[in-house]
C-alpha positions in Angstrom: -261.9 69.4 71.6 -260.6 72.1 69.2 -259.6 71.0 65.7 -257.9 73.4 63.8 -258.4 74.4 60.2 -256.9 76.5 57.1 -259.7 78.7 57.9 -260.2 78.5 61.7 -261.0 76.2 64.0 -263.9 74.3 65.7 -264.6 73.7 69.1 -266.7 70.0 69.0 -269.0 70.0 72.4 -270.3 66.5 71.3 -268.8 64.0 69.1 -270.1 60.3 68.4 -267.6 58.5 66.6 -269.7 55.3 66.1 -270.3 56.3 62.4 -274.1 54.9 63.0 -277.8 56.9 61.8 -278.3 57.5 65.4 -275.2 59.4 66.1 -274.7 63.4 65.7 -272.1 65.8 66.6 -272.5 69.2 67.8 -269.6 72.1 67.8 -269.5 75.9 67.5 -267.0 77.1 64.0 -265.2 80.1 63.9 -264.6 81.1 60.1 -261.7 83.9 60.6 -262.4 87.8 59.5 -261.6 87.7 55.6 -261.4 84.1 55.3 -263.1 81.8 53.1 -264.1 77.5 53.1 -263.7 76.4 49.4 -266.6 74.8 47.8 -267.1 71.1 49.3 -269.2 68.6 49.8 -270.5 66.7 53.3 -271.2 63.1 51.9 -273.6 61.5 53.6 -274.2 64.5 56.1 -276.4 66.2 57.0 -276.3 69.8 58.7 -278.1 72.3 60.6 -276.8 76.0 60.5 -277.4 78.7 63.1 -275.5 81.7 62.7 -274.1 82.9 66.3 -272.4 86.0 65.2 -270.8 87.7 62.2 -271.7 88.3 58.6 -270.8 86.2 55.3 -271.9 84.8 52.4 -273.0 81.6 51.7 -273.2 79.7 48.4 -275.5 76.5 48.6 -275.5 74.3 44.8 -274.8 77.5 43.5 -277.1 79.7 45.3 -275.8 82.9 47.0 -277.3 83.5 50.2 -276.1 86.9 52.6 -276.1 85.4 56.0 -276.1 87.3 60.0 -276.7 86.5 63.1 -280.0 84.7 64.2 -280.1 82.8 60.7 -280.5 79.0 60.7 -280.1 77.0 57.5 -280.8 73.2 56.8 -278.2 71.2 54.5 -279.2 68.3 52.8 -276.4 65.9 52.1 -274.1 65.7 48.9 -274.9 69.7 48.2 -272.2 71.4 47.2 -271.4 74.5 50.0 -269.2 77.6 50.2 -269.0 80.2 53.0 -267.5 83.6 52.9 -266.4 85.6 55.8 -267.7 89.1 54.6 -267.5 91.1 58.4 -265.3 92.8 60.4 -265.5 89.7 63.3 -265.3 85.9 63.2 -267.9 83.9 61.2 -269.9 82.0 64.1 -272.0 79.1 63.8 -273.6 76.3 65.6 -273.1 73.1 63.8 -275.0 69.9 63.8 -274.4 67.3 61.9 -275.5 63.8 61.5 -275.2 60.3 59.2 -277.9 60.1 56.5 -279.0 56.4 55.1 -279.6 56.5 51.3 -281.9 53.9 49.8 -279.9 50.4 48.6 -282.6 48.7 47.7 -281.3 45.5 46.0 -283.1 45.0 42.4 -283.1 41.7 41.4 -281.8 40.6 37.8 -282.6 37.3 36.1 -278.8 37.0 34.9 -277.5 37.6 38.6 -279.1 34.4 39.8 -277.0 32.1 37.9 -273.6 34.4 39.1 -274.3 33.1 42.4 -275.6 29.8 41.9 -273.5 27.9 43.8 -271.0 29.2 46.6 -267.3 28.1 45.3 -264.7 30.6 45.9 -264.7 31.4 42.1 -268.3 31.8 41.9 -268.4 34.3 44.8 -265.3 36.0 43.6 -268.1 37.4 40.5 -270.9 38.3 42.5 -269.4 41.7 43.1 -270.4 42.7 40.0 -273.8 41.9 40.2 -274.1 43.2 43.5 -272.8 46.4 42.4 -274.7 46.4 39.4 -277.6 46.0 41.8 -277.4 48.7 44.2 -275.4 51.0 41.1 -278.5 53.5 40.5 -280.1 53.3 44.1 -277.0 53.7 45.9 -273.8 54.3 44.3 -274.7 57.3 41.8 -276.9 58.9 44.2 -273.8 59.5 46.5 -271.3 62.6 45.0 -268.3 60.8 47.4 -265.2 60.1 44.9 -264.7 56.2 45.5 -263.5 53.2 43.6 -264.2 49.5 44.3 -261.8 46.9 43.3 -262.7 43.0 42.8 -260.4 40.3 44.7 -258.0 40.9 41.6 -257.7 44.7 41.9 -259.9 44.9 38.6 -261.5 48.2 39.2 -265.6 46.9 38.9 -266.6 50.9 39.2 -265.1 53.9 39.8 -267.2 57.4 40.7 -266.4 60.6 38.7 -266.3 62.9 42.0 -262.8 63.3 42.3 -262.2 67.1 43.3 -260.3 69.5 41.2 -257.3 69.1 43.3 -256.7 64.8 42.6 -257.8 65.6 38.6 -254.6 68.2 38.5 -252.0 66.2 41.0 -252.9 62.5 39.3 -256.0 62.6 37.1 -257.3 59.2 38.7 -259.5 58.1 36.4 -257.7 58.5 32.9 -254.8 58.0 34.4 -255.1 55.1 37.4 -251.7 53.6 37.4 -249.7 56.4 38.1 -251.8 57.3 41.1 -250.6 55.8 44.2 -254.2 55.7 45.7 -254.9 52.7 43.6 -251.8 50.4 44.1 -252.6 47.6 46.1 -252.1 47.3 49.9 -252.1 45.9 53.0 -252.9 47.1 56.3 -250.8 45.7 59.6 -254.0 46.5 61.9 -257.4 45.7 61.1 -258.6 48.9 62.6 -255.9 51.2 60.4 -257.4 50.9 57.2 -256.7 54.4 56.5 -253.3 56.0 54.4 -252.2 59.4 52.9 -251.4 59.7 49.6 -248.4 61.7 48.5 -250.0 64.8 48.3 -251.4 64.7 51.6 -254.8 63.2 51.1 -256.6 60.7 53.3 -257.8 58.0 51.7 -259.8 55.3 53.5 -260.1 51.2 52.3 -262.6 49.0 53.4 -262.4 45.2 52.6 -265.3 43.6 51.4 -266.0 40.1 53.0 -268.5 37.4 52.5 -268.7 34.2 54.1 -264.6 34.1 55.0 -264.3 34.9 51.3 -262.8 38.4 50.4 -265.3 39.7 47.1 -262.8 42.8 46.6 -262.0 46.3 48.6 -263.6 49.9 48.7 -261.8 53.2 48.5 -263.3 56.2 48.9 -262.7 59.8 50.7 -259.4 61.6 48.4 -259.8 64.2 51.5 -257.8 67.0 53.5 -257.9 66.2 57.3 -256.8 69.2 59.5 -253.5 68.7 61.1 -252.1 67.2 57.8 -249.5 68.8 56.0 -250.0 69.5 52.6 -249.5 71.0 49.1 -252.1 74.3 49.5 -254.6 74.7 46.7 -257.4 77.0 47.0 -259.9 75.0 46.0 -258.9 72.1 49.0 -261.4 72.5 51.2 -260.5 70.9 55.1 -262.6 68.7 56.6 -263.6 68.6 60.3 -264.2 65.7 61.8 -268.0 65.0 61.5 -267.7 65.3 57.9 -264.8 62.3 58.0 -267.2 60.3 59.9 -269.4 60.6 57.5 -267.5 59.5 54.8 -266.2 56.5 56.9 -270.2 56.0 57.6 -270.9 56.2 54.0 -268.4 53.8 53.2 -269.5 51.1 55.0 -273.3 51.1 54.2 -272.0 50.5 50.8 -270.0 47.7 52.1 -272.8 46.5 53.7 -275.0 46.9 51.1 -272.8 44.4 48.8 -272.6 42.1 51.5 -276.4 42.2 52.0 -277.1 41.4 48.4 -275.0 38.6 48.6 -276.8 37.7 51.8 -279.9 37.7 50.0 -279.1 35.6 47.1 -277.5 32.9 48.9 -280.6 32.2 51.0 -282.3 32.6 47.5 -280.4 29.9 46.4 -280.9 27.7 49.3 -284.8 28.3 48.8 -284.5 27.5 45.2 -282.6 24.4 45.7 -284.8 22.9 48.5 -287.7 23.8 45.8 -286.0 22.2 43.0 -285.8 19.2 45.5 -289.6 19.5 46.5 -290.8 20.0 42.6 -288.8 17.1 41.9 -290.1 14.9 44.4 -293.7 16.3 43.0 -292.7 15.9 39.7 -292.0 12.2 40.1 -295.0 11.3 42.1 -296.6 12.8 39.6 -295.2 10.4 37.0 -295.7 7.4 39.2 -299.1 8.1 40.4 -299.7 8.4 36.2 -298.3 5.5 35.3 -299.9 3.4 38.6 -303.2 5.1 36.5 -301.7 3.6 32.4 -301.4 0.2 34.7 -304.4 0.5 36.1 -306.4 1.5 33.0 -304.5 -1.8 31.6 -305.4 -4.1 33.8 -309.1 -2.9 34.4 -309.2 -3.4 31.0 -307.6 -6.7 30.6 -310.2 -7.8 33.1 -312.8 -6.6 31.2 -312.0 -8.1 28.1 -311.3 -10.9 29.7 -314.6 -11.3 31.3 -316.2 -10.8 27.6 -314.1 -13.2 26.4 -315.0 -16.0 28.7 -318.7 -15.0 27.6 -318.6 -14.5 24.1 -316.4 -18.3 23.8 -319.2 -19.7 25.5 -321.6 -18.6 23.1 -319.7 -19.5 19.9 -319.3 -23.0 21.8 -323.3 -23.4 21.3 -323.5 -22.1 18.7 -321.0 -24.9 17.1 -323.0 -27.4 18.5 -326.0 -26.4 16.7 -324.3 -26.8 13.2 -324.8 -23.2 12.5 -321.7 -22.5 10.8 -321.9 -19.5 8.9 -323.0 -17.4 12.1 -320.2 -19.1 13.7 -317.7 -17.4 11.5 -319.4 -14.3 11.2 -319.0 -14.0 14.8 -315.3 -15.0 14.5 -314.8 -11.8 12.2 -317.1 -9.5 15.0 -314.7 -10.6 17.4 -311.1 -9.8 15.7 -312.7 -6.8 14.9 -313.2 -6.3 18.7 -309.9 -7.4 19.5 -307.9 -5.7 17.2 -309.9 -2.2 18.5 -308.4 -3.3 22.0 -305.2 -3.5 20.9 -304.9 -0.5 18.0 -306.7 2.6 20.0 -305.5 4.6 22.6 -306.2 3.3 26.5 -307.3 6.3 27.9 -309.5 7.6 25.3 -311.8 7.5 22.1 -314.3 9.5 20.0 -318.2 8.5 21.2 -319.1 7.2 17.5 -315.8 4.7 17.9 -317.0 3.3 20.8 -320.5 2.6 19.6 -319.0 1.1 16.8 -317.0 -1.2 18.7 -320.4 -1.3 20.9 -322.6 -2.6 17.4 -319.6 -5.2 16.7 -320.4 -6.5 20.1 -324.0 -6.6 19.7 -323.7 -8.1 16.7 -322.6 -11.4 18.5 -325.7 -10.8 20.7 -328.3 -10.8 18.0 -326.8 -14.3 16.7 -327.8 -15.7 20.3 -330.8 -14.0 20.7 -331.8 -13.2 17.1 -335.0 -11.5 16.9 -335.7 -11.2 20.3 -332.8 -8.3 20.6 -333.7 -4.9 19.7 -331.3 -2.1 20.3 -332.1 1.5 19.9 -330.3 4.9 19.6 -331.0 8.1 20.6 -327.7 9.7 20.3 -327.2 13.9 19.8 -325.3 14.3 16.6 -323.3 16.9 18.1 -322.4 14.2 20.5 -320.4 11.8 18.3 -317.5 13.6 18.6 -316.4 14.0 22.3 -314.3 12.2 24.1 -315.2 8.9 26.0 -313.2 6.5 28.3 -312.4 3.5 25.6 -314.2 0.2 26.4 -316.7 1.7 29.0 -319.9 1.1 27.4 -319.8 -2.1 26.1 -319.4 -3.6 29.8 -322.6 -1.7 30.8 -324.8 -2.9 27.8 -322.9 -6.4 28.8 -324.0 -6.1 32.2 -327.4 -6.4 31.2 -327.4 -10.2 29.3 -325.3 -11.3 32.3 -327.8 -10.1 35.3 -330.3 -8.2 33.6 -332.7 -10.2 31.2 -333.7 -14.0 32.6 -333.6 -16.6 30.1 -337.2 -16.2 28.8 -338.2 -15.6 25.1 -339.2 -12.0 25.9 -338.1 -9.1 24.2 -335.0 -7.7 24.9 -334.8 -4.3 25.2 -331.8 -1.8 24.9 -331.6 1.9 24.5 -328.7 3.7 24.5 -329.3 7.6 24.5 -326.6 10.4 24.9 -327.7 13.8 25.8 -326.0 17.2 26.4 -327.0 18.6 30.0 -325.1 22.3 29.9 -321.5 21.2 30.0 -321.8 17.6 30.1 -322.9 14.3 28.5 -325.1 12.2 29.9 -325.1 8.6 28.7 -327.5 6.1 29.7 -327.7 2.8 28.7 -331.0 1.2 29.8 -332.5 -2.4 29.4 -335.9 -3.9 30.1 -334.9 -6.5 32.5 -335.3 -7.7 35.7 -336.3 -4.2 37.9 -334.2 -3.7 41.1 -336.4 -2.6 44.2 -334.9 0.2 46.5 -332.9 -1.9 49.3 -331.1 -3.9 46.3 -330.2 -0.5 44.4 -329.0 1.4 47.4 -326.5 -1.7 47.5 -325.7 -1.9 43.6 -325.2 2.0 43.8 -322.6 2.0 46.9 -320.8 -1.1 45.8 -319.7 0.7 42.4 -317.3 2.8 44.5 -315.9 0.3 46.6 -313.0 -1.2 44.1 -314.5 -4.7 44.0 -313.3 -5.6 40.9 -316.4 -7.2 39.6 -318.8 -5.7 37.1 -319.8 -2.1 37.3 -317.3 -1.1 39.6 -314.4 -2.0 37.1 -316.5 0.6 35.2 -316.5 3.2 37.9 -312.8 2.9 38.5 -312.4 3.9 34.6 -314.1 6.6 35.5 -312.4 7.8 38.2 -309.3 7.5 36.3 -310.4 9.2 33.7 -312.3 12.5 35.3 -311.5 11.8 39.0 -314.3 13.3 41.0 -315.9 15.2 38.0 -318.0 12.7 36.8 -321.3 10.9 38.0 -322.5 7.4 38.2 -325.7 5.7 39.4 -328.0 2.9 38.5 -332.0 3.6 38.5 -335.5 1.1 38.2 -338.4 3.0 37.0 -341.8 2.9 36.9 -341.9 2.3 33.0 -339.8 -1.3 34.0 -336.4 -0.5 33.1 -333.4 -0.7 34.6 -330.9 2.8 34.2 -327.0 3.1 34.1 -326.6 6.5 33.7 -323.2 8.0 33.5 -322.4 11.8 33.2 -319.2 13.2 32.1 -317.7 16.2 31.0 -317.6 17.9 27.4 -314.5 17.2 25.8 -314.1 17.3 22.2 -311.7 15.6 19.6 -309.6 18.4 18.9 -309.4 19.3 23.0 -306.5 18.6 25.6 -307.4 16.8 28.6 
């Protein structure tokens, strides 16, 4: 195929008009003897050069270069080039051209999310601008092509300053848009015609730009001279042959498909971040249900626990009644409001160490009026200690645990110690008493009974626990050789001013 020019011709031996990377086209061009191709661009092309015969000059981005046969130059696209016939014969060369892809890689912006957050027609209708905004410095200004792109109101979203010398004299199209006849809105009777020639004999070509059924706007580009077409002639209108048009139209799309892959890419975002708002929230609310099933928990263990003291400690102001000892009697009435109204002023969860041995020494108060001097209670407390944080109510069962199934009804002494120790980055409390030793077969029972929920002494303690560190805490009960009998509890180091 021949295509004739202003300054020659060129015979195409291959053409691909696919308009994809992996197509090229291959022809010989004949610049005529004294002849010249204006300065011009190949956007998006790419070109290889060898001169077949003749002489010239050529001028690439500005750089004269005396050219003969056996020469071979490389083009890179968007550079701006200019041959000269300077000899007495034809201007030969061997052109190949091909498609170049330029880099669109779609930056992501915090304010573009919400432009796209749901996919109504009006919301889609804006995501043109964040799309182009998107692919603006990776794409669009790294292309020389002259092109516009239009939103689905024919707003004008961005324009390019390439136009050539020859649109800025006829129409001046971007001071002076309206008056150009490129920019007026059209339609197209066949899909596959979305091509038209301006009044001044320039091919412009319009892409529509279409998401999901929903049109986001339209993109014109090219404001070229086509061979064959009859036009105004201005030296510095430069014809283009046919693998430069495809190109252009090559060019045009990738940016079209660019757009259309950003909003691609942010509706599946969406999607992702909806089905994880969905999941977080489901998390979220388990979360708040598996912490209040905890608050109820904490409640009720310690309802039964006070409960259980209660049922004691009544049965002991009962004797004590019947004995006629009535100042003790309301002595002990004032240790246990006191106790009471700790259990219903402090917080559930937790307390300082030095408030719960308080509350412990209110409780043991009522023990020395049963037991009287028979009771002896010791501390060995760190003094850096008295300030961490403790599980309210979770000593006093222990020491409890030791009138109700520790010490026989005997007039022995009754011994308690309660020592707290720092071990590295935790506290170990043990409360031990100097009652009836456990042998190994009874311990191995006691110790893997706490963990199993029973509801009944200890394990109400051990479920505290567990509610308060879940599995970073330690528990066991010891007998030792010097005859008492060990709950030792380790927790971690948290201090009053500390978040949990």
């Amino acid at each position: 195929m021949i295509q004739k020019t202003e300054w020659g011709h060129i015979n195409w031996i291959h053409t691909n008009n696919e308009e994809t990377l992996q197509s090229f086209n291959v022809g010989i061009t004949s610049l005529l003897r004294g002849k010249r191709m204006p300065k011009h661009v190949h956007y998006g092309i790419e070109q290889f050069l060898y001169i077949l015969e003749g002489k010239g000059i050529y001028y690439i981005d500005g750089e004269k270069k005396d050219v003969e046969r056996g020469m071979y130059f490389y083009l890179k696209p968007d550079i701006v080039h200019e041959t000269i016939n300077t000899g007495d014969v034809p201007l030969s060369e061997l052109l190949i051209s091909r498609p170049v892809s330029y880099n669109s890689d779609l930056s992501v912006h915090g304010s573009n999310i919400n432009e796209c957050a749901d996919n109504s027609e009006a919301a889609m209708s804006n995501i043109i601008y964040s799309a182009v905004e998107a692919i603006r410095t990776t794409l669009l200004e790294a292309i020389s092509l002259p092109f516009t792109i239009y939103d689905d109101m024919w707003s004008v979203v961005i324009q390019s300053n390439n136009f050539s010398n020859y649109c800025n004299l006829k129409c001046d199209p971007v001071n002076n848009r309206s008056s150009c006849s490129c920019f007026h809105q059209r339609k197209f009777e066949k899909e596959e015609n979305k091509q038209f020639i301006c009044e001044y004999g320039l091919t412009i070509f319009s892409y529509p730009i279409v998401f999901n059924g929903v049109n986001l706007g339209t993109i014109r580009g090219g404001h070229i001279l086509i061979s064959d077409r009859t036009t105004e002639k201005h030296d510095e209108l430069y014809d283009f042959p046919e693998s430069a048009v495809i190109g252009i139209k090559s060019l045009l799309k990738q940016i079209v498909k660019s757009i259309i892959s950003y909003c691609s890419f942010y509706e599946s975002r969406q999607l992702i971040e909806k089905k994880d708002k969905v999941i977080n929230d489901e998390i979220r609310r388990n979360e708040t249900l598996k912490n209040n099933l905890y608050i109820v928990n904490d409640k009720v263990t310690n309802l039964r626990i006070n409960h259980h003291f209660l049922f004691n400690t009544l049965n002991s102001i009962a004797s004590m009644s019947l004995s006629g000892d009535r100042y003790d009697l309301y002595n002990s009435i004032i240790d246990l409001s006191k106790m009471f109204r700790y259990t219903m002023t402090v917080d559930l969860k937790f307390v300082t160490l030095s408030s719960e041995i308080e509350y412990l020494e209110t409780y043991l108060n009522l023990q020395r009026l049963r037991y009287g001097k028979e009771l002896d209670v010791q501390y060995d407390i760190e003094e850096t200690m008295e300030k961490i944080k403790v599980p309210f109510n979770f000593i006093q069962p222990i020491v409890e645990n030791a009138f109700s199934h520790g010490f026989v009804p005997s007039d022995d002494k009754k011994n308690i110690i309660i020592s707290v120790r720092k071990i590295h980055d935790r506290a170990r409390i043990t409360v031990s008493n100097n009652g009836v030793l456990l042998n190994d077969i009874t311990l191995n029972r006691v110790n893997k009974g706490l963990s199993r929920n029973s509801g009944h002494g200890l394990s109400l303690i051990y479920e505290k626990l567990k509610s308060a560190y879940n599995s970073e805490f330690d528990m066991v009960i010891t007998s030792n050789s010097d005859e008492n009998t060990n709950v030792i509890v380790e927790i971690p180091i948290i201090y009053q001013e500390e978040e949990l």
